[in-house]
C-alpha positions in Angstrom: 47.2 -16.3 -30.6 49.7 -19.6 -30.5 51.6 -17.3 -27.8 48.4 -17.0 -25.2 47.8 -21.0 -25.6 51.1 -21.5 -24.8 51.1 -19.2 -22.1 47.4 -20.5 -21.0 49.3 -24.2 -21.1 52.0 -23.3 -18.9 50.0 -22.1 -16.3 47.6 -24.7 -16.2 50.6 -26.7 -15.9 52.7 -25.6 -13.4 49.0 -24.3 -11.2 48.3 -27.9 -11.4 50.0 -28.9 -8.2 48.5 -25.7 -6.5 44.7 -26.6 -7.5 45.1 -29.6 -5.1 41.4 -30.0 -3.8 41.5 -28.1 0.0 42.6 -30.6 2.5 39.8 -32.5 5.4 40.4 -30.2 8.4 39.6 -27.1 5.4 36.7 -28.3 4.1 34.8 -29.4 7.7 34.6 -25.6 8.7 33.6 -24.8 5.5 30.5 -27.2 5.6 29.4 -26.8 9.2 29.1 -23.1 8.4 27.3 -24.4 5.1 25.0 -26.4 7.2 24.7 -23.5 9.8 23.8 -21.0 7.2 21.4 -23.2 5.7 19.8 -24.3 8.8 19.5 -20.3 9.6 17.5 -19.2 6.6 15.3 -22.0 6.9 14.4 -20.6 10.6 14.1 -17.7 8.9 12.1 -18.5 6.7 9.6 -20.3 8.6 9.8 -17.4 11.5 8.9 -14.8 8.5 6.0 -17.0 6.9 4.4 -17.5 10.7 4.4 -13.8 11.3 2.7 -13.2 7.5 0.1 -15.9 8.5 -0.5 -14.2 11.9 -0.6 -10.8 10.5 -3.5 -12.4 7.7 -4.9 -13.6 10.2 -5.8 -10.8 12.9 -6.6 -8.7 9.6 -9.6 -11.2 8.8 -9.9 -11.4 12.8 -10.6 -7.7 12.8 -12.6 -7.8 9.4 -15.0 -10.1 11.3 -15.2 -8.0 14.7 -15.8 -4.9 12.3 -18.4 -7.1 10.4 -20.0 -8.1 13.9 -19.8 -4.6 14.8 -21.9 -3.1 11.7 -24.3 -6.4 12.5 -25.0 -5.3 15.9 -25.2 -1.7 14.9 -27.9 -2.4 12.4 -29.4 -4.1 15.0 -30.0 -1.6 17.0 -31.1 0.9 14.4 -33.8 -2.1 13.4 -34.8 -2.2 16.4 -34.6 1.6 17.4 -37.2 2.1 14.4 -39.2 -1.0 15.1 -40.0 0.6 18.2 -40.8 3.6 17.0 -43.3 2.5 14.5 -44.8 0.3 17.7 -45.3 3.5 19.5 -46.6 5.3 16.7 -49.0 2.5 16.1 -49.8 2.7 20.2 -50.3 6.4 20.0 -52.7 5.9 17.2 -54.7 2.8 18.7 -55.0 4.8 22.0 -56.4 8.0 20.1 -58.6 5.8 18.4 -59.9 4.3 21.7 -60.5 7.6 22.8 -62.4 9.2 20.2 -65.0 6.2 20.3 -64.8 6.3 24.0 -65.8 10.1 23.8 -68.1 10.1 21.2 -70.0 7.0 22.9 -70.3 9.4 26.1 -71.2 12.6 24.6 
């Protein structure tokens, strides 16, 4: 064990004067591509949460047309028996008509 300290000593030692901190021209390209890469993913980002908000909303935009849809069909199957309980009601008002009509003449 006293032989890996020493051993982990020397190193530490005689690496000191390699573990200089990287010098200015180094370090610039590494932090415009820092500030590059971070400037990318929030694009990214933004790009990926306008296209989840645009796909929401045509779903909801095609919820209501489907809504409107059933609306305007129910509508017209309101209406399609309204009218047909008008013209029942017509028929029987007419035959009415004409049995009093017929039995005040005969």
């Amino acid at each position: 064990m006293l032989l890996w300290v020493f051993f982990l000593v020397i190193l530490t030692l005689d690496s000191g004067s390699h573990c200089s901190p990287p010098s200015l021209p180094l370090r610039m390209p590494r932090y415009a591509d820092a500030i590059f890469t971070n400037s990318y993913r929030k694009v990214l980002g933004q790009l990926s949460a306008r296209k989840l908000l645009q796909d929401i909303m045509s779903r909801q935009q095609g919820e209501r047309n489907q809504e409107q849809g059933a609306k305007v069909r129910l509508g017209r199957q309101v209406d399609s028996v309204w009218a047909g309980q008008k013209q029942m009601a017509l028929e029987s008002i007419l035959v009415a008509l004409l049995q009093k009509h017929r039995n005040s003449q005969g």
